[in-house]
N, C-alpha and C positions, 0 to 999 in steps of 0.2 A: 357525559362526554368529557375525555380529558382535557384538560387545558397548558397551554405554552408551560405556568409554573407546574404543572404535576410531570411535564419531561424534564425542567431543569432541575427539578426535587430528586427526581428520580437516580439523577448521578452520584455514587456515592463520593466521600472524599478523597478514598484510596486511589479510584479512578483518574481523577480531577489530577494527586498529585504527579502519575503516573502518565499523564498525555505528556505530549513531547510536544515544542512550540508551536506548530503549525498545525497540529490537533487542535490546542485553543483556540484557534480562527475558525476551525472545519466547524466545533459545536456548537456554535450560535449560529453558524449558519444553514446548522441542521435541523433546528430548529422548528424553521416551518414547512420544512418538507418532512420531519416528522406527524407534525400535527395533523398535515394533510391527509397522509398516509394512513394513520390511527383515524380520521375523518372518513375516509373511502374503507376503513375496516380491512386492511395488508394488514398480514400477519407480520411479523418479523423476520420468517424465513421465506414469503416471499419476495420481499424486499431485497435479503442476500442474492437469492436467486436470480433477480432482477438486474441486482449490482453485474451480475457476473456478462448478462447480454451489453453491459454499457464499457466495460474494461475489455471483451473481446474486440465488440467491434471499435473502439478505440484503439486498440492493437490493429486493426485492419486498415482504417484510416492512415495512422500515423505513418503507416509502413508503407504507404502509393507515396511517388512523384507531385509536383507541384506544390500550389500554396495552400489552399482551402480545403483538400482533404486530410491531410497533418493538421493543420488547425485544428476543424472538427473533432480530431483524433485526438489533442491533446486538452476538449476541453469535456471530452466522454471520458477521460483519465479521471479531469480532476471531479466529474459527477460522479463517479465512479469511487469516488475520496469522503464525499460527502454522504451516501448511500451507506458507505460504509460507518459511518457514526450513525446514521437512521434506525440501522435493524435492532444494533446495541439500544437505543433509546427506546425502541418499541418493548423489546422480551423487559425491560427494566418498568418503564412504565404498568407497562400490561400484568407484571409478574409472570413473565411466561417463558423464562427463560429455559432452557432443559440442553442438555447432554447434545442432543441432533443438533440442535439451533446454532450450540457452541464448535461442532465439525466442520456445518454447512459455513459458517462464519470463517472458519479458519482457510476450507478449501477454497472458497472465492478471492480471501487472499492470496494463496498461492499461484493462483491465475491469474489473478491480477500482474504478480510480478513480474510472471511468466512472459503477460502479454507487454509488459514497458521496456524489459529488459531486449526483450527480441523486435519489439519493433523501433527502438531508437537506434539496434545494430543494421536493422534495414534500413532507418530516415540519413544512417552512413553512409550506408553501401551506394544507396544511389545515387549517391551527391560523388562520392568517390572514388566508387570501384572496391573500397577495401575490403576484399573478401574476410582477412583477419579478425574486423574488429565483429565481424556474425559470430566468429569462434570465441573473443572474448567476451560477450554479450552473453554467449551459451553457455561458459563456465561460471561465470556470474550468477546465473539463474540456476543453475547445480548448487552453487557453495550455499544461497540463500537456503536452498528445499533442502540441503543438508543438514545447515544450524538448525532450522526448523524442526527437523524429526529428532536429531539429537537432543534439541529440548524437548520434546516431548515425550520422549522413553526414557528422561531423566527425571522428568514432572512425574512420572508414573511410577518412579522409583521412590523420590522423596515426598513428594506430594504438592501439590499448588503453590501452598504458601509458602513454602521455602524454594522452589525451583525459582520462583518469579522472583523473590529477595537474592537468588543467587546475581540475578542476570537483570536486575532493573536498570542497574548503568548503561548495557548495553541496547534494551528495547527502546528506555526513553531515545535513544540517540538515533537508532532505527526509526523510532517512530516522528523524530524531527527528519531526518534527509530522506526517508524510503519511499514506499507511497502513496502514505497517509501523512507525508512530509513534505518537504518545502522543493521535493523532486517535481512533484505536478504542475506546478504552476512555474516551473522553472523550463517546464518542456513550450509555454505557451511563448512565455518570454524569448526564449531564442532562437523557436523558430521565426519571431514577427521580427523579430532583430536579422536575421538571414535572407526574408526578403527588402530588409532593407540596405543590405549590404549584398545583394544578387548570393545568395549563398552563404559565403565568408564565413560571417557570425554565425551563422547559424550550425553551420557543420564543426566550427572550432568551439561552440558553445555546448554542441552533443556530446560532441568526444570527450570533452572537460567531464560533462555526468556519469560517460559510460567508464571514462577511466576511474575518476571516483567509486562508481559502484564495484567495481573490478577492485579495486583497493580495498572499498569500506566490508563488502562480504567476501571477498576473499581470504583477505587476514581476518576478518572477525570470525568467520569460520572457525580456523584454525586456532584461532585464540580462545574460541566459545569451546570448541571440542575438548580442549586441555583442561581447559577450567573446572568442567562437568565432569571431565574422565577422572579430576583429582578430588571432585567433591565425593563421585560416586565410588572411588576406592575407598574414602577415608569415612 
């Protein structure tokens, strides 16, 4: 049976130098909900799979009225954060890593974002009516699935190792504020700060995220596309 040191063995260096801040919190405390997991015998991709039922309805939550089901919602995010370092630790421990694993991997992030980005445009809306900021929420989660594919039909051009040494500045940074970053636990904080300011905080503490995200993947976009369009001309 494996044990706690054959997951932390398991992580390479490259990995390690490549987490963004708030990854090094998630992986210890993936720890033993990896072990558990490799315990009850979950594959790796069931686990992804798994991840993706805890970020929807996370999404589902965050997006009602009130106090305790946005709560809920934003701490199915951050399990959802932590699942996501689980599967990685399983395919690594187990050796079982393959081609599917790394898809399935990829698409439950995408839905992941999918679900943060649109339902912090809703935990807006209802607080204020502002039909806009659903429309800046939605563009936001376009620019991210944009950078995304562009890098991936750039990786596919030049190959792994070099697509990732193109754009490692920009994933570690991604991977601090995004979220698998210090976005999730930032949703839990401002909602509990908004009821305790009847609101206030909490809806000026969202906006603060979503214009961020609207900033950090809109222009990263746009900056990631140029980048790759000049790698792949040259």
């Amino acid at each position: 049976m494996y044990t706690i040191k054959d997951i932390v063995d398991s992580l390479p260096e490259e990995k390690k130098r490549a987490d963004g801040l708030w990854s090094k919190v998630l992986r210890p405390l993936a720890l033993p909900f990896t072990w558990l997991a490799l315990r009850m015998r979950l594959k790796a991709n069931a686990v992804s799979y798994l991840s993706v039922v805890f970020s929807i309805s996370g999404g589902v939550l965050f997006s009602m009225p009130g106090f305790w089901a946005p709560l809920w919602g934003a701490v199915l995010f951050n399990v959802f954060s932590i699942l996501d370092c689980v599967d990685g630790n399983i395919a690594r421990t187990t050796k079982t890593a393959n081609p599917w694993g790394n898809w399935a991997d990829a698409v439950t992030g995408f839905i992941a974002y999918i679900a943060v980005f649109t339902a912090s445009g809703m935990y807006v809306f209802l607080r204020t009516g502002w039909w806009w900021v659903l429309l800046i929420t939605s563009l936001t989660s376009s620019a991210n699935l944009l950078t995304r594919a562009a890098f991936q039909f750039y990786k596919n051009i030049v190959g792994t190792k070099e697509a990732r040494g193109s754009v490692s500045f920009e994933q570690k940074l991604a991977d601090t504020v995004g979220v698998t970053g210090f976005m999730m636990p930032l949703l839990v904080i401002f909602h509990c700060i908004g009821a305790l300011t009847r609101g206030g905080g909490g809806v000026f503490g969202m906006s603060a995220i979503i214009a961020f995200n609207a900033a950090f993947y809109g222009g990263g976009c746009l900056l990631t596309l140029i980048k790759l369009a000049r790698k792949s001309n040259a």
